[in-house]
N, C-alpha and C positions, 0 to 999 in steps of 0.2 A: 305199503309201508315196509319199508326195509329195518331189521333188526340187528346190529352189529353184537353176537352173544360175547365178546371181549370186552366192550362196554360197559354190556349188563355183568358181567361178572366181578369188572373192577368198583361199579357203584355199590354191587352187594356186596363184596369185601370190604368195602368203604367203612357200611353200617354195621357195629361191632351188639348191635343192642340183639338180644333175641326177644324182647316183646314190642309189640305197639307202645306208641307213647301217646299220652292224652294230655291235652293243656284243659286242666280243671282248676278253679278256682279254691283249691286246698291252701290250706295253713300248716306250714309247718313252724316246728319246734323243736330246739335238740341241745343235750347234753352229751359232754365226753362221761366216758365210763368214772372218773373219781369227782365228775363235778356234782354239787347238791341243788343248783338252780339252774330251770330252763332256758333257752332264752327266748328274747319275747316273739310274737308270731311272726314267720316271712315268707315271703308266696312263693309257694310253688310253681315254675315255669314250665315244669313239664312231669308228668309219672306215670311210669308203667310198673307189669309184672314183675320186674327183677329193679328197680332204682326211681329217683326221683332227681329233679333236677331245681336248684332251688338258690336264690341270690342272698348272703350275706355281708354284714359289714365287717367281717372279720376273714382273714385266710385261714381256711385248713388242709392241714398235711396230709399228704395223699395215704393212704393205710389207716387214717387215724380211725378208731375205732367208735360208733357214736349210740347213742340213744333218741331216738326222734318219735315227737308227737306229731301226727298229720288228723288234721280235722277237715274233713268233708264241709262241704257249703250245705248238705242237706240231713247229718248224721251229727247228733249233739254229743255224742263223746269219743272223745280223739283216741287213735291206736296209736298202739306202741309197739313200734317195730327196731330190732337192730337192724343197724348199715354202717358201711365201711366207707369212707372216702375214698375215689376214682380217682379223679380230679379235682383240680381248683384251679380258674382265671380270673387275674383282675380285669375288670369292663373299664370302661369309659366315661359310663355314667354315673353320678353321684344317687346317693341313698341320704332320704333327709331323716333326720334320727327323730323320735315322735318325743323323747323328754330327757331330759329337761326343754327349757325353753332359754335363749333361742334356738332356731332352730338349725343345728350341724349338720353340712353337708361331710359325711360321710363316704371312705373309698367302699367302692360295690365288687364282691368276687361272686362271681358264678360257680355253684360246687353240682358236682355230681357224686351222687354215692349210690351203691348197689347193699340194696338188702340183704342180710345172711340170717336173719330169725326172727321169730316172732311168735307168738301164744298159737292157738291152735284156733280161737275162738278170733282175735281178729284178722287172721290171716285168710279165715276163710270170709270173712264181714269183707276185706280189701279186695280177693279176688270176685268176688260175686260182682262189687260195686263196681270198678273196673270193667270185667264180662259185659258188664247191662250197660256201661259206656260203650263199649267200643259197635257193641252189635246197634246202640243208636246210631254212634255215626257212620257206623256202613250202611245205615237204611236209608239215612239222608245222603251220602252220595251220590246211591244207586241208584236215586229219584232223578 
């Protein structure tokens, strides 16, 4: 098997992320800094050590500064972590809005934000959880 290292170099420059990313079935949640209500749950599409990547029916401005709740599928209370918007893309696909009724297809943006803080107590609850994901799914690969 031949290895072209120019290849591999241009795909690892490619990927800008310094951690693993994990598609968990988390819930996120998030306020701007002077808002007083959350908004309601939206899934996670992807999270690692430094961001999360998660679909809204709203755009956000890259820089914007945020408040987010992520709640675990197996941890009954949600952390709260700050993150800064990356990114934001509108998708293609429609988001159906859960209420009122009927029911609105909604535009869908794809956001990325990377984490800048968090309490000492869930940060280290996020890293552990995270850790014990990813070391499962290398066990199952390596099978």
């Amino acid at each position: 098997m031949y290895l072209d290292i120019k290849k591999i170099k241009k795909l690892l420059a490619a990927d800008k992320r310094k951690c693993d990313r994990l598609n968990i079935a988390a819930k996120i949640s998030y306020k701007g800094p002077l808002a007083t209500e959350w908004t309601w749950p939206l899934d996670a599409q992807n999270i690692g050590g430094g961001g999360v990547q998660f679909i809204s029916s709203k755009p956000l401005t890259k820089s914007r500064r945020l408040k987010l709740k992520i709640l675990f599928p197996d941890y009954d209370k949600p952390l709260e972590i700050n993150a800064m918007v990356v990114w934001c893309r509108r998708s293609r696909s429609k988001l159906k809005k859960k209420k009122p009724r009927p029911r609105k297809q909604l535009p869908v943006y794809v956001v990325g934000v990377k984490f800048t803080e968090s309490n000492y107590k869930d940060r280290h609850y996020f890293v552990s959880y995270l850790s014990e994901k990813l070391f499962t799914e290398y066990l199952k690969a390596s099978k």
